[in-house]
C-alpha positions in Angstrom: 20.1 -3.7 15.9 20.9 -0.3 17.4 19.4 3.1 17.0 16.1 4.6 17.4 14.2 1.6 19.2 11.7 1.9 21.5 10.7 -2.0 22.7 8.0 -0.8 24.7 6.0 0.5 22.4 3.4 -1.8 20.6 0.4 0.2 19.9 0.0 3.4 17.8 -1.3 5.0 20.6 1.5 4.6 22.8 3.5 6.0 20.3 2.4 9.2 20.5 1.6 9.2 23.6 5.3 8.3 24.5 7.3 10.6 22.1 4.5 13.7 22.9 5.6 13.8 26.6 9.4 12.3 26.2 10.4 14.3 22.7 7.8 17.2 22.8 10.0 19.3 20.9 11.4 16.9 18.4 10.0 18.0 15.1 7.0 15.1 14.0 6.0 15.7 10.7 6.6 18.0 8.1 4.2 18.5 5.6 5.2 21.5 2.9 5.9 24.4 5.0 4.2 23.2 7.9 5.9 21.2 10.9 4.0 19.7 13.7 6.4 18.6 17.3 5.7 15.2 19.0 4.0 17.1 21.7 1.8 19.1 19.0 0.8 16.4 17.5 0.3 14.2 20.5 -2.4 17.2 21.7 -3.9 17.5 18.7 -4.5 13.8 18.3 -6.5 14.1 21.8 -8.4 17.0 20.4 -9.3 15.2 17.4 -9.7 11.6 19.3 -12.3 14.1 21.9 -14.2 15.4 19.3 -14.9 11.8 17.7 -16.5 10.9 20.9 -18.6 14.3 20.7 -19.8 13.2 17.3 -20.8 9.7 18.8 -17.8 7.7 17.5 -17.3 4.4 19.5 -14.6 1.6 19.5 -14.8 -0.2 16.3 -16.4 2.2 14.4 -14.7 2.8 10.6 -13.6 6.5 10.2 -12.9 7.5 6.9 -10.4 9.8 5.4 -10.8 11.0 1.6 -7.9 13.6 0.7 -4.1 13.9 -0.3 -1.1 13.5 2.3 -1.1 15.8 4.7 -0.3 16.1 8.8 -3.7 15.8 9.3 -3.6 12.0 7.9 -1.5 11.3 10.9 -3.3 13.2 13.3 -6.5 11.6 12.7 -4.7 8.2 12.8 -3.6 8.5 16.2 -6.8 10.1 17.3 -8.3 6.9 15.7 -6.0 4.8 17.8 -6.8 6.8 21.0 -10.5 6.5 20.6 -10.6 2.3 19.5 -11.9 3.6 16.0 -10.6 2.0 13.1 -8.8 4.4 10.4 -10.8 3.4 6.3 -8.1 5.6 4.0 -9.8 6.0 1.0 -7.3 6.2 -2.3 -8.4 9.6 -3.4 -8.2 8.7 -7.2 -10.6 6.1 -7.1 -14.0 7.7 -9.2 -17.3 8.0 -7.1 -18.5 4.6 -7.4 -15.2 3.1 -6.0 -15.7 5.5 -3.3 -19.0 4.7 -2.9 -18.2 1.2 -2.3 -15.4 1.4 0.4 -17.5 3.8 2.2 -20.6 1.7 2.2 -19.2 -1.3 2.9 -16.9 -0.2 5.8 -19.8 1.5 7.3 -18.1 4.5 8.4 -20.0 6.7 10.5 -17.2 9.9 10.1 -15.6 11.2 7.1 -12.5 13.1 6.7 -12.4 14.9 3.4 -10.1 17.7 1.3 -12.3 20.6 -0.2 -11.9 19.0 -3.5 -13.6 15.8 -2.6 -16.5 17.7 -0.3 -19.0 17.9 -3.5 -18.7 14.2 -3.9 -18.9 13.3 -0.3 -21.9 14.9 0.0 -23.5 13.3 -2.9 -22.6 10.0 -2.1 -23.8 10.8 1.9 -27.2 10.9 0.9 -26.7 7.2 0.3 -25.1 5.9 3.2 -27.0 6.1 6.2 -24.5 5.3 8.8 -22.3 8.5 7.7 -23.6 10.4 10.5 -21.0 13.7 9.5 -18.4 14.5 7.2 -15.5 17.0 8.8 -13.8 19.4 5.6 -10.4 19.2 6.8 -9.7 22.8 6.4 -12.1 23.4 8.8 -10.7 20.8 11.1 -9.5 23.1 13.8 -12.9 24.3 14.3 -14.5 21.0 14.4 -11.7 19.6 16.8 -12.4 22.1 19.4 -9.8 22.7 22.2 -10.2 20.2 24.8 -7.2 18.0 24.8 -7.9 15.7 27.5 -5.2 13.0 27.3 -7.3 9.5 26.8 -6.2 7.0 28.3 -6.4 4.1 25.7 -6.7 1.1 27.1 -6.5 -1.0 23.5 -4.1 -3.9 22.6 -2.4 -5.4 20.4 -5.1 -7.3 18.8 -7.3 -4.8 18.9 -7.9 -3.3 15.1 -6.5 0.2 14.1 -6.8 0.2 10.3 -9.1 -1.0 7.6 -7.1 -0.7 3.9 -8.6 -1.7 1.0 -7.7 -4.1 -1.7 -8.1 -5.6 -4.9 -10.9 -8.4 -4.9 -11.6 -11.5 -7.5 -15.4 -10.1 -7.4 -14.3 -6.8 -8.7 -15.0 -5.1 -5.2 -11.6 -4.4 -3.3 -12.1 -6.4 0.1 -11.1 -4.2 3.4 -8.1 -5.9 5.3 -8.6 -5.5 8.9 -5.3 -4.9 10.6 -4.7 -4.8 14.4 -1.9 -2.8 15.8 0.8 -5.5 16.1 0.4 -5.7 12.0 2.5 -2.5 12.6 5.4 -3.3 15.2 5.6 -7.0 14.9 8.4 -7.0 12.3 10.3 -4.4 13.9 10.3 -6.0 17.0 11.7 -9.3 15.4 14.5 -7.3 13.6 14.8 -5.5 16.6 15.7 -9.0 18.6 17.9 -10.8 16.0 19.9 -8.1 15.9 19.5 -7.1 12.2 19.3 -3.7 10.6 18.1 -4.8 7.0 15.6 -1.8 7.7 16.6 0.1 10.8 16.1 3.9 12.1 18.9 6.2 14.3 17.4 9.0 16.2 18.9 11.9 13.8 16.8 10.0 10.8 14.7 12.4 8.7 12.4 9.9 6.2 10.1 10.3 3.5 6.9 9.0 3.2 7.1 8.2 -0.2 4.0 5.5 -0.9 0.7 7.5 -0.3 -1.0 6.8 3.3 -4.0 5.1 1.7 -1.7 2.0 0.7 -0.5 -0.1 3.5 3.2 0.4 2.4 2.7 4.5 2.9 0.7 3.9 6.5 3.3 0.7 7.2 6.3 3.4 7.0 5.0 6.3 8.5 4.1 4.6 11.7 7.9 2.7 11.6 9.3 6.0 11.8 7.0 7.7 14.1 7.5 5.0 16.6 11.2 5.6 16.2 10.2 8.8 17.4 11.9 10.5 13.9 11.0 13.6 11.7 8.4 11.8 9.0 8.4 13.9 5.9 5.2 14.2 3.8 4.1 14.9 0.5 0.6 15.7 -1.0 1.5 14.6 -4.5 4.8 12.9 -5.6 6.1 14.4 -8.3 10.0 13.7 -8.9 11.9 16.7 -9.2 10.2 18.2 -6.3 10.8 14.8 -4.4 14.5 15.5 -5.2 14.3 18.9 -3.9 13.3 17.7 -0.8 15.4 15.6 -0.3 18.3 18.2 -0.8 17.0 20.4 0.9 15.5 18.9 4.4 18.4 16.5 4.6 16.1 13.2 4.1 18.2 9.8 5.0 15.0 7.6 4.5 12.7 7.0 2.1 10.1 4.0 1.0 9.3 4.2 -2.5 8.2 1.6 -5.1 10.5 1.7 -8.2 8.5 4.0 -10.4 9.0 6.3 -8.2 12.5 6.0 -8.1 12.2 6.2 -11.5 10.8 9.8 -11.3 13.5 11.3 -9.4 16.3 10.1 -12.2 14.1 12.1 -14.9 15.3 15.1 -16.8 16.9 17.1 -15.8 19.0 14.5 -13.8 19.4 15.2 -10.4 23.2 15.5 -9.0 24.8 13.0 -6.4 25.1 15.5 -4.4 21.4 15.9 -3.7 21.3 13.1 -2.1 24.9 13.5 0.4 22.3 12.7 3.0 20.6 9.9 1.9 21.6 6.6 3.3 18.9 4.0 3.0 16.0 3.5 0.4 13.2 1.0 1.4 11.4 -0.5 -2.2 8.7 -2.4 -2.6 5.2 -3.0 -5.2 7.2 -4.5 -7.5 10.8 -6.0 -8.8 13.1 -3.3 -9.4 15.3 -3.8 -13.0 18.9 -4.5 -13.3 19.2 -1.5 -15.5 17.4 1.1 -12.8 18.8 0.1 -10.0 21.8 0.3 -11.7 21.1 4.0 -12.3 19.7 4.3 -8.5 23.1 2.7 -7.3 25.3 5.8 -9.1 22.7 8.3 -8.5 21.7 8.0 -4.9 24.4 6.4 -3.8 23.5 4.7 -0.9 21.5 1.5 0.5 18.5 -0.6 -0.8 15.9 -3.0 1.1 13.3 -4.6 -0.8 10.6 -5.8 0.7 7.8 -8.0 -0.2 4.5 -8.8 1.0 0.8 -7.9 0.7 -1.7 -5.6 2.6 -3.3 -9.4 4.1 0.3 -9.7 6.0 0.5 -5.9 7.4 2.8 -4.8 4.1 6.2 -6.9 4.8 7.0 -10.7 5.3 10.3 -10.9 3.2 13.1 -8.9 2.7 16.4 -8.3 0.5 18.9 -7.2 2.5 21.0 -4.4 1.1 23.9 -6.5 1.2 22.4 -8.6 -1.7 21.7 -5.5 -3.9 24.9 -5.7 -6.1 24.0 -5.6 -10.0 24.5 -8.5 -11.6 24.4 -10.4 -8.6 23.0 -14.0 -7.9 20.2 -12.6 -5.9 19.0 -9.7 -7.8 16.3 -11.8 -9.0 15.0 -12.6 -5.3 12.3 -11.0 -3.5 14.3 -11.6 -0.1 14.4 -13.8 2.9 11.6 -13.8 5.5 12.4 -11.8 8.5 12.6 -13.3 11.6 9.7 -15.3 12.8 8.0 -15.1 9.2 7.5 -18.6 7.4 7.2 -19.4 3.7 6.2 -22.5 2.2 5.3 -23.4 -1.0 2.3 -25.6 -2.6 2.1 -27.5 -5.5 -1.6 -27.9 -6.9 -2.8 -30.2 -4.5 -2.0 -27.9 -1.6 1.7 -30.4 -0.6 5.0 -28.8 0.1 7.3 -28.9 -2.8 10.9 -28.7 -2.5 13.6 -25.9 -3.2 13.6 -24.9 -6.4 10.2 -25.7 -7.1 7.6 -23.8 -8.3 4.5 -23.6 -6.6 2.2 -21.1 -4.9 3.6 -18.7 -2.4 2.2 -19.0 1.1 2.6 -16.8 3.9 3.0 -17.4 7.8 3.3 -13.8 9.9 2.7 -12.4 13.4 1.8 -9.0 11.3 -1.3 -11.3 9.5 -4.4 -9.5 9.2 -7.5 -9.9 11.5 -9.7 -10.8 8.7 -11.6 -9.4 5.5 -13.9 -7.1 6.7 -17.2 -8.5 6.9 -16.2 -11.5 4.6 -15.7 -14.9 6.6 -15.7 -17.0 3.4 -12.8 -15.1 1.7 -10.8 -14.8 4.6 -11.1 -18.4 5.5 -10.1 -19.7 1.6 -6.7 -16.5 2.2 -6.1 -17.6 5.4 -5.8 -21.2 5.7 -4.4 -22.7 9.3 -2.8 -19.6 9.9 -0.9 -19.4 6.4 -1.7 -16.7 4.0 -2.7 -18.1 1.0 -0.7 -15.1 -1.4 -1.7 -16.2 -5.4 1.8 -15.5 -6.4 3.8 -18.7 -7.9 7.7 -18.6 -6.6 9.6 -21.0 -5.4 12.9 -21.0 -2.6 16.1 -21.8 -3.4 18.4 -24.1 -1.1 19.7 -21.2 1.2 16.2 -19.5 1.9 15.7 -17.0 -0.7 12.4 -16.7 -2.1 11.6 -16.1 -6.5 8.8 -14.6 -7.2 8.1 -16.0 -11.2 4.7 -14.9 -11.9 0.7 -14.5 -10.5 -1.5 -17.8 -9.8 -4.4 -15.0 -9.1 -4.6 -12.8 -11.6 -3.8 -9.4 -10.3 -1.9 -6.3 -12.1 0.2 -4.0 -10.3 0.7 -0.8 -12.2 3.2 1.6 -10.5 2.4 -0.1 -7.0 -1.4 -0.1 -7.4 -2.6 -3.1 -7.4 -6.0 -4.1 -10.1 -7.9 -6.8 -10.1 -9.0 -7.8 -13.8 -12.5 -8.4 -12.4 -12.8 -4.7 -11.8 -12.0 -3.5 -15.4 -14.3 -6.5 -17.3 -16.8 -5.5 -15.7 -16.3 -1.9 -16.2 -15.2 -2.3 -20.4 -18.3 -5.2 -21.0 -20.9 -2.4 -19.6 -20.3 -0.8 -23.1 -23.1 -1.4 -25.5 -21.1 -2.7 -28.2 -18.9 -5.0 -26.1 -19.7 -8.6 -25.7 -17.2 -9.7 -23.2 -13.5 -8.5 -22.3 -10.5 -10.0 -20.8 -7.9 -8.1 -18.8 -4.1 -8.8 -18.1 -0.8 -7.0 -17.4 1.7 -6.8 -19.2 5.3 -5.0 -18.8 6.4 -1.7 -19.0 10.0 -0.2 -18.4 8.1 3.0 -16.7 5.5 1.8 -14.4 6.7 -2.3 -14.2 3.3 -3.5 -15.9 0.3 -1.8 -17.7 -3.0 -3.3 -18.6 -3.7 -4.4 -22.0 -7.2 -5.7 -22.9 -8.7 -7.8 -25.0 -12.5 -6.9 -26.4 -14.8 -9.2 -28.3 -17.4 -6.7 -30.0 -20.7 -7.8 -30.5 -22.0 -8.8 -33.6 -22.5 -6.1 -36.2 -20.8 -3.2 -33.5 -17.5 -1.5 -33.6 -15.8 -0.1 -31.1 -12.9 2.1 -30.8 -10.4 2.9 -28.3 -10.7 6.5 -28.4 -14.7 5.2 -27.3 -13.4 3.1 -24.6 -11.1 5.1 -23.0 -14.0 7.9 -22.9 -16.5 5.4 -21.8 -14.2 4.3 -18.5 -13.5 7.8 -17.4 -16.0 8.3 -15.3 -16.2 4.1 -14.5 -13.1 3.1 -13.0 -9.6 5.4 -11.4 -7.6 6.6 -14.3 -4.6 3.9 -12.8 -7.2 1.0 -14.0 -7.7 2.1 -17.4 -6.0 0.2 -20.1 -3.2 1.3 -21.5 -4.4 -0.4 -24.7 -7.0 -2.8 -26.4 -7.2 -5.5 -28.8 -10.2 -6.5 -30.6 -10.7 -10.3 -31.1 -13.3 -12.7 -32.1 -13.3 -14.8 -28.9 -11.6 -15.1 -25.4 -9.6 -18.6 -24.9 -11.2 -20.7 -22.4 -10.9 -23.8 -20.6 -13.7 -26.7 -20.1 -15.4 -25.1 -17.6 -15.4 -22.0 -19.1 -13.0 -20.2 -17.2 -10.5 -17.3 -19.5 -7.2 -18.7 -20.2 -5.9 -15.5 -19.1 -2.1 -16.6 -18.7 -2.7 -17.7 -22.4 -3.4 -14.5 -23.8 -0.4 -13.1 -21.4 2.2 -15.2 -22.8 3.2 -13.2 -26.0 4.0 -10.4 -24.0 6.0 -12.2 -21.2 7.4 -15.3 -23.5 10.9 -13.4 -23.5 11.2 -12.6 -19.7 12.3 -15.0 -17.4 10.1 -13.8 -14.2 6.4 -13.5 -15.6 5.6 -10.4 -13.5 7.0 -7.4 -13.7 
């Protein structure tokens, strides 16, 4: 692998701590018209990492951040990783009790928070006693004060950095606790097999497409900044503005998930020659279409990686090399090969090794694998069993190592690269007075790979509308989770014990697909 590799790096806070003295002046981050050097951001970062410990922030503590992209995202995450705290992103278009939830349950004693979040944060404060302050990020300079002290961080590998949340089978997301080597450890394994299926050269200006508040956004960013490369950030991704960009700073990177990609071939179509210096596009969230990538191929004209894998496994176990993105191609249906020193194996349903070609469920073995579920021994011992993440997707891996993803044994809908749990939005829909019970599932969509569809069984004598649902959940659940449309039945299909036959009501949908999610 050659390029921009630095093998000594292995925390975030070396990172900046070794391109703010080495590359002071190499532009960092650009964030609309604002740019921030390594050596800006590397003395910021100490201010901000200072004035944690002023407001009584000690290792291990959860701070929070509630806003849109911005540089102050990644100046708060290396302060974070200067002072031992542990960065909580919160994904700003959750509603209040989703917010609510995350911040009470990480504990977070500091909160980081755009103007148009403050009102909320301080509602929601008066409930959570261990908030001790929340910081409006416009008035983060005054806060941050001016002593910029280098610390002199003297945290590991294992020690944690980062707290995401994610979908949970309770209807609460669960926070994965991630230490720093979830970050490096596949680089570093590239790095030494010699393989640039995602690699980085030191002229390299790359665009943080997935928001920070999703592994796959925070995975990226700190890939390129420990590459010590110009990181390109946006608050809101909207497509022809993403294309603009791209034009117009010269981007050669970018991590997207499809839908995104997507955006940027919208009217008015975009020209190849936007994108002369674009040479690598990194996808993920879900399965890309023949048909798109198709259209991405003559548009963009240049290379794809996919990569799969879930927040529990620090964003990336497996990965398509761009070598096997040809249309029509025997591997277009794969999600990719495990990087070096990544294992896959897959069960059948009494937990034995099946054979290639087999379906079964997916099962993950990673030197990026999560710490644990945050406060939740139970559920990260049934994820995490003997060192093998337990994933709840059913695949199967074909004779030369290529794993097929085919469809979900957990029940989870990913909708544009969000990922909802049906838990969250039964819950939410049965709340209604004239709803007895409601079942959830995904089902696809050209645009945004799957929707959700949901099925309501009234209660007796009530009617119910959609127009009434879709009002009712506005203020219940993020806009994302809301179904795209319902169905009134009688009853929900159920087996013996009771349990929703949920890949029953699916299988219209899917019955004419040969992969089962989208």
């Amino acid at each position: 692998m050659t390029g921009a590799f630095y093998p000594q790096l292995r925390t975030i806070h070396d990172v900046i701590a070794h391109h703010g003295r080495e590359h002071a002046d190499h532009v960092a981050i650009i964030c609309e018209d604002r740019r921030l050097t390594y050596g800006e951001l590397h003395n910021l970062s100490n201010r901000t990492a200072n004035a944690m410990h002023r407001s009584g922030v000690e290792a291990g503590d959860r701070v929070c951040f509630l806003g849109k992209e911005s540089e102050h995202y990644y100046d708060i995450l290396f302060a974070c990783a200067k002072a031992g705290a542990v960065l909580t992103p919160v994904n700003w278009r959750l509603k209040p009790a989703e917010i609510h939830h995350i911040l009470h349950d990480s504990g977070a004693t500091l909160l980081f928070a755009d103007d148009e979040f403050l009102d909320m944060a301080a509602t929601l404060k008066e409930d959570l006693p261990r908030l001790r302050r929340i910081v409006p990020l416009p008035a983060i300079a005054d806060w941050r004060g001016t002593d910029d002290t280098e610390l002199h961080a003297v945290f590991g590998e294992e020690h944690p950095v980062a707290q995401v949340y994610t979908s949970g089978t309770t209807g609460n997301p669960k926070g994965a606790v991630l230490a720093h080597r979830s970050f490096f450890a596949i680089k570093h394994a590239l790095a030494n097999a010699g393989l640039d299926w995602i690699d980085w050269r030191p002229e390299d200006v790359s665009l943080i497409g997935i928001p920070g508040f999703h592994i796959g956004g925070l995975w990226w960013a700190v890939q390129g900044f420990g590459a010590g490369i110009t990181m390109v950030s946006v608050p809101v991704f909207a497509g022809h503005k993403v294309v603009r960009l791209v034009r117009d700073l010269g981007i050669t990177t970018a991590c997207l998930v499809p839908a995104q990609m997507q955006m940027m071939l919208a009217p008015p179509r975009p020209r190849r020659e936007d994108f002369s210096a674009l040479r690598k596009i990194v996808y993920g969230g879900s399965p890309i279409s023949e048909s798109l990538l198709g259209r991405c191929i003559e548009t963009f004209d240049c290379e794809f990686a996919q990569i799969y894998g879930l927040t529990e496994c620090g964003n990336t176990a497996v990965c398509l090399p761009p070598a096997q993105h040809v249309p029509g191609g025997p591997r277009m249906q794969a999600a990719g090969m495990p990087y070096p020193g990544v294992e896959v194996k897959v069960l059948d349903d009494d937990g034995e090794p099946v054979g290639p070609g087999v379906v079964g469920e997916v099962c993950l073995r990673s030197p990026a694998l999560m710490l644990e579920y945050w406060g939740l021994p139970e559920a990260t011992a049934s994820t995490v069993v003997d060192g093998w993440l337990v994933t709840g997707d059913a695949g199967y891996v074909d004779e030369e190592g290529f794993l097929f993803i085919r469809d979900r044994v957990k029940d989870t809908i990913i909708v544009a690269g969000e990922n909802v749990y049906p838990a969250e939005i039964e819950n939410a829909v049965a709340a209604h007075e004239a709803v007895l019970e409601a079942a959830a599932v995904g089902v696809p969509n050209e645009h945004w790979g799957e929707v959700v569809h949901c099925f309501v069984v009234p209660r007796q004598g009530e009617t119910v509308t959609t127009r009434q649902l879709v009002a009712f959940l506005r203020n219940r659940i993020a806009d994302f989770k809301i179904p795209s449309s319902f169905e009134l039945i009688d009853t929900l299909p159920r087996n013996p014990s009771g349990k929703i036959l949920r890949r029953e009501l699916r299988e219209r949908f899917w019955q004419h697909l040969d992969r089962r999610v989208a």
